[in-house]
N, C-alpha and C positions, 0 to 999 in steps of 0.2 A: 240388858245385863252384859257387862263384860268381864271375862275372866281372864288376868292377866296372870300366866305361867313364868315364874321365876327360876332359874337354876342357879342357888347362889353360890357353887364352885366354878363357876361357868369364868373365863379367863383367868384366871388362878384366884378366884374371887373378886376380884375387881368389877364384875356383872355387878353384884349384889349392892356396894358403894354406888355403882351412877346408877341404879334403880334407885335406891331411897334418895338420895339425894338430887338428882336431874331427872329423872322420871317419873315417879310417883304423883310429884307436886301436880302436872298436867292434869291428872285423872283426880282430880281433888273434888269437883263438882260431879262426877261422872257416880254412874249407878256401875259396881264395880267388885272383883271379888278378886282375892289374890291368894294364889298356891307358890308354895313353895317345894321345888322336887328334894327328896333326900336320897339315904342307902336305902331307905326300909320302899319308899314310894317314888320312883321314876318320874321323866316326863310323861312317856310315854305311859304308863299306868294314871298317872291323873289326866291326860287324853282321853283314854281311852271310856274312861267314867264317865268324862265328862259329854263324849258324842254318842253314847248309849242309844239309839235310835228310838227305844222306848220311851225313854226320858225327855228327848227332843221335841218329839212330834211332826207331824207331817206337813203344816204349813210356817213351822219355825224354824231359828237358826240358832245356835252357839255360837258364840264371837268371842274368842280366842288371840288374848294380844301376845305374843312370844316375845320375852325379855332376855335377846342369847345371839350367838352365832350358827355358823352350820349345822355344831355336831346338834344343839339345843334343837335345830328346826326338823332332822333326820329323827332324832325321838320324836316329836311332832307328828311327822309323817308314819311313821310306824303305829303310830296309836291311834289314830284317826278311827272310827267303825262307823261314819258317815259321812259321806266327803259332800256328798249334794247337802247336808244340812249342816255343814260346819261353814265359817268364814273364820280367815286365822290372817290376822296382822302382825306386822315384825318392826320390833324395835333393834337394830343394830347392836350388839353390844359383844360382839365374839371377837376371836383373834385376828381370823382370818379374814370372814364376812363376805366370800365369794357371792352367798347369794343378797346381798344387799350391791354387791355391785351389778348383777345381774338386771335384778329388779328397777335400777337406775336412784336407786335411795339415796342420795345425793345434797337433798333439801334437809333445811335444818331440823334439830328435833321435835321443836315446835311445830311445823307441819307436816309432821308425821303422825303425830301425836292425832292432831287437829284433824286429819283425814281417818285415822282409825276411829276417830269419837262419833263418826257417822255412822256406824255400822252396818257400811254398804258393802257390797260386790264392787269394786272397781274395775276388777281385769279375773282371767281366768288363766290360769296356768295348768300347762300338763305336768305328768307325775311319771316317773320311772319306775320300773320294776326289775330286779336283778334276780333270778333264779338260778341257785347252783341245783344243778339237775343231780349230780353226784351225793349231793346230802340233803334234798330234799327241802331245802330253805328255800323262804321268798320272802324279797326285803324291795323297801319302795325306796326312794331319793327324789329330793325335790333337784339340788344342782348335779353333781356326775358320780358315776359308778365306772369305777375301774379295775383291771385284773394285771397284774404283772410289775414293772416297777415299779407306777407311781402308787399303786397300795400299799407296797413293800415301806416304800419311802416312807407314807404316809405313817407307816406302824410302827416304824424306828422311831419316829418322833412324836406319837403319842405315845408310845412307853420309855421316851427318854429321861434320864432322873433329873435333867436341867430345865425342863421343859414349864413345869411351875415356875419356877424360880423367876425363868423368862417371860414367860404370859406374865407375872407380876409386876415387869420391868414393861412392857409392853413391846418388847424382842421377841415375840412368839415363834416371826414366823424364821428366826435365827436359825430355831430348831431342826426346822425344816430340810434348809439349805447342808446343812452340817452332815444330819446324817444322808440326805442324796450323795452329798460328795462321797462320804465312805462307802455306800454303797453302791456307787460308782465302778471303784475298783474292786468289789466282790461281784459282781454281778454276772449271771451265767444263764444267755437265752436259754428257752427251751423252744424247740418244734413244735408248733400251733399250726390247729387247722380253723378256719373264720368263713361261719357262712351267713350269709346276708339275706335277711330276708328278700320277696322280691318287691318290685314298684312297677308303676305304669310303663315304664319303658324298657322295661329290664326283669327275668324272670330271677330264682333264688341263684346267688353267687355263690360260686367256694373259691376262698386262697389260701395256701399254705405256706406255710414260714420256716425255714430251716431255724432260725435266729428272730424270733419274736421278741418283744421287750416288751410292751403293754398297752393295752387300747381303754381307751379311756370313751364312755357315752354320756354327751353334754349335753345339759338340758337348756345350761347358760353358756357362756362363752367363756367362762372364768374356774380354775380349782386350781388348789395349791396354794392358794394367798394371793392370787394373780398372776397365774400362767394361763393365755390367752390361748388354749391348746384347741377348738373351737369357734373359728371368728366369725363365721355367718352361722352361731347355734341361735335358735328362738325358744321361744318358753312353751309360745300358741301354737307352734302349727302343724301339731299332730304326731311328730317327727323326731325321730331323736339323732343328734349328730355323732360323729365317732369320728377319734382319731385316733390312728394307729399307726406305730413305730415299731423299726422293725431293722436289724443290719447294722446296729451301732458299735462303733470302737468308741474305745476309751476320748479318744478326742473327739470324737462324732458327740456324745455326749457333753461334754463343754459346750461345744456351737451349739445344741440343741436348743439347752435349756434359758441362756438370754435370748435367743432367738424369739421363743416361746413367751415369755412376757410382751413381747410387741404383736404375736401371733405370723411371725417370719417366718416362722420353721416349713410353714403349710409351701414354700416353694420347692424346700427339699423332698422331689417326689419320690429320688430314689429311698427314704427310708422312711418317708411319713407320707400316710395314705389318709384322706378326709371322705367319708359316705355321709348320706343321710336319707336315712331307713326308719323303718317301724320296730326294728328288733336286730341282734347281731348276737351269735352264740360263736361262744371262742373252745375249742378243745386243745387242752395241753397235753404233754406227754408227759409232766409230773406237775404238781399240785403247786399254784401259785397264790399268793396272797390277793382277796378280793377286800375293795371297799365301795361303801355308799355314805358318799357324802363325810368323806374323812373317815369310819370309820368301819375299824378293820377287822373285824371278829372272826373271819372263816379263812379259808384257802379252799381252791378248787380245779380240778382238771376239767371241767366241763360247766362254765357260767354263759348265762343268758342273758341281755342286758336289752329291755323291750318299753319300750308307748305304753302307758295305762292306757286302759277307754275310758276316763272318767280324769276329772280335774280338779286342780285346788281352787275355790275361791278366794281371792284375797282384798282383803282390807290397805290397800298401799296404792 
């Protein structure tokens, strides 16, 4: 059985058209059951039903195809209550689709399709976890969690009122660009302190920042729509990457962020710094906007951004 998870406002509804119409058709011989998320029932609430460990059992799986982009596969990740008996395939269908570039989803939909109707394990992926210690929350991410501009950014342009309008046009990531720039010239570091966890060759770090801008923990190498702020990030290997910026003017900024689309930026050491740790907790001196995986619900002076022990199975 597969259960294919639909979000039909998902790209200003645009998801919902290439589901019925290029999607659906595929799964036509397939043993097969399709949800629709609303206001009243979530992704993540029809997830979270649906991996009931009760209900599973202990020598079977759930096979969960996601019909959506990031923000669709972060609900996903959130409702998950069994990861070892879940398997979750992804059909591309978001704005952005950082984690299908990750993933290297690249082939057509047909052999997407074609590989999820096996419902194997192909690959295993690690899972993130973001803990604001200040409020008590803990939220997963399958692509990156970030604290300071690029969530700021990121929240400008999901509560932009052009932002439908544009996903409808398929200029999503317009949005994007637009409000960074404006927040560009509003923007005002705060003082961060950033401790790392420790590794084999190196015990726990601290560095403090007079002028912090924002560290971002990638699980792929890709956020934003395709800011490459990560270029040796892996999915497997235990490990979660971070980039951190730090010391930017107003023009430091401009060079940045084309830089960042080709993953250039990583030579400018004086303001961008790349680790790859198991965990990294950032303390600010006032309360900064966090997100996972686009999306931005909290702010936090004191977030954690760490390695699950435990992985997604994926059907891809």
């Amino acid at each position: 059985m597969i259960h294919i998870i639909v979000n039909p406002a998902g790209a200003g509804g645009k998801t919902l058209k290439y589901f019925r119409k290029s999607v659906l058709p595929l799964f036509a011989d397939s043993n097969y059951e399709i949800h629709f998320s609303s206001k009243t029932q979530g992704v993540s609430e029809i997830v979270s039903s649906l991996t009931d460990p009760a209900a599973i059992g202990e020598d079977s799986f759930v096979n969960l195809v996601i019909v959506g982009g990031d923000g669709t596969m972060n609900d996903v990740m959130n409702g998950i209550r069994d990861f070892e008996h879940t398997r979750v395939g992804l059909v591309p269908a978001g704005s952005g689709n950082d984690l299908a570039k990750g993933l290297g989803l690249t082939q057509s939909l047909n052999s997407i399709v074609s590989r999820i109707r096996q419902e194997k394990t192909f690959r295993k992926v690690d899972v993130g976890e973001t803990i604001l210690h200040d409020r008590d929350v803990s939220m997963r991410f399958i692509v990156s969690s970030g604290i300071g501009f690029d969530a700021d950014a990121c929240h400008r342009a999901q509560t932009a009122p052009m932002k439908r309008i544009l996903n409808r046009l398929g200029l999503g990531k317009l949005v994007y660009m637009y409000e960074a720039i404006k927040l560009i010239f509003m923007w005002k570091s705060s003082p961060a302190q950033l401790t790392y966890a420790p590794r084999k060759d190196e015990g726990e770090r601290v560095q403090k920042y007079e002028n912090f801008v924002f560290s971002a923990a990638m699980n792929h190498k890709f956020e934003g729509g395709g800011f490459m702020l990560c270029p040796e990030a892996r999915d497997d290997d235990g490990k979660m990457d971070y980039c951190i910026v730090h010391d930017l003017s107003v023009i430091g900024f401009f060079r940045f962020f084309p830089l960042a689309l080709k993953g250039m930026h990583v030579k400018h050491k004086e303001c961008v710094g790349q680790a790859r740790r198991t965990s990294l907790r950032i303390r600010s001196e006032k309360p900064l906007r966090v997100h996972c995986d686009g999306e931005t619900k909290y702010t936090s002076k004191d977030a954690e951004m760490r390695i699950a022990d435990y992985q997604l199975n994926m059907m891809v």
